[in-house]
C-alpha positions, 0 to 999 in steps of 0.5 A: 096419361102419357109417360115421358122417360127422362133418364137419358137426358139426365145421363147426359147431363151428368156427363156434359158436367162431368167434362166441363168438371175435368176440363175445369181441373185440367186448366188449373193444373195447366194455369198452376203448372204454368204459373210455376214455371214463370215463377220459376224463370222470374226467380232464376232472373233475379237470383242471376241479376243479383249473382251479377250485382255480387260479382260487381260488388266483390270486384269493386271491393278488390279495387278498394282494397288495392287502392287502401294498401296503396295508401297504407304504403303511401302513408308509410313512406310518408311517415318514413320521410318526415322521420328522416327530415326530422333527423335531418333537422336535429342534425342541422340544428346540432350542428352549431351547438356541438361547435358551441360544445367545443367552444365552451369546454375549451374555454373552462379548461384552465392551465394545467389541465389536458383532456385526453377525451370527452364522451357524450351519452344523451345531456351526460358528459365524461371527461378523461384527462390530466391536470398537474394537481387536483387543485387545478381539476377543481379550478376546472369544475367550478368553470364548468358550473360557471359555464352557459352550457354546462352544470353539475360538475362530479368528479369520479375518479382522481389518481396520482403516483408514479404509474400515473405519471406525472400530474393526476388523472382524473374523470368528470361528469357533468351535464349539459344545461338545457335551453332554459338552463342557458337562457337563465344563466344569460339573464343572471349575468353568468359567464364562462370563466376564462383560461386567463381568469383561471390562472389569476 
């Protein structure tokens, strides 16, 4: 019986398995490295365009906010405007009822007394002056309340004697009527007392 050695061909065998087994690691080393660097250029793409997406973003927020400072500052202005129109207004609208003020205390002021002067704080008013006798200081507070424009007529202070000169000083408060208060006297019928009225 003839013998047949086989050991070479086995020999080689093995080795042509052993370089197909090498060349297999070798291409997953080189598809994995390979895989990874394209990883890694996507990722740094990405990264990069969202970078750009931010930087977009943080400039138009600036905008944003240069644009809500300048309307803050317009609604500012604004405010500061309508404030001052408002003053404006209460100022032209003052204007007749200081006139109306005037008229009013010239006619509840009877004979006898003078007024050396008049402040105003607010709806309180001062009067300062002279009347030749405490009688006619009391003909002057019961005009005031029969006036449309004042109430509540209060006599402070009164002095009389030689350091005073002749007749009596005096100072009284009273308040401005309000424009309910004057639309109430007009319907009750109240009317100012005039100087002439005054003197009877």
């Amino acid at each position: 019986m003839p013998s047949i050695n086989l050991l070479p061909w086995r020999q080689s065998l093995r080795q042509r398995r052993r370089k197909e087994l090498l060349i297999g690691i070798g291409a997953a080393f080189g598809l994995a490295a390979l895989i990874t660097v394209l990883a890694h250029f996507a990722v740094g793409s990405m990264i990069d365009a969202q970078n750009r997406r931010n930087d977009l973003l943080k400039a138009e927020i600036a905008e944003l906010d240069k644009a809500i400072e300048q309307i803050i500052a317009l609604e500012d202005q604004k405010a500061r405007m309508i404030s001052r129109m408002e003053v404006i207004d209460r100022l032209q609208a003052s204007r007749p009822e200081v006139v109306k003020f005037f008229d009013q205390v010239v006619s509840t002021l009877p004979e006898g007394v003078y007024l050396t002067s008049v402040t105003q704080k607010g709806k309180k008013i001062e009067f300062n002056g002279v009347a030749q006798s405490s009688t006619r200081v009391s003909a002057f507070m019961r005009n005031i309340d029969a006036s449309e424009s004042l109430v509540s007529p209060e006599l402070k202070v009164i002095q009389t004697g030689s350091n005073t000169g002749p007749g009596a000083q005096f100072t009284l408060f009273a308040s401005q009527r309000s424009a309910a208060g004057e639309a109430e006297a007009d319907k009750g019928g109240k009317r100012v007392t005039r100087v002439s009225e005054a003197r009877k």
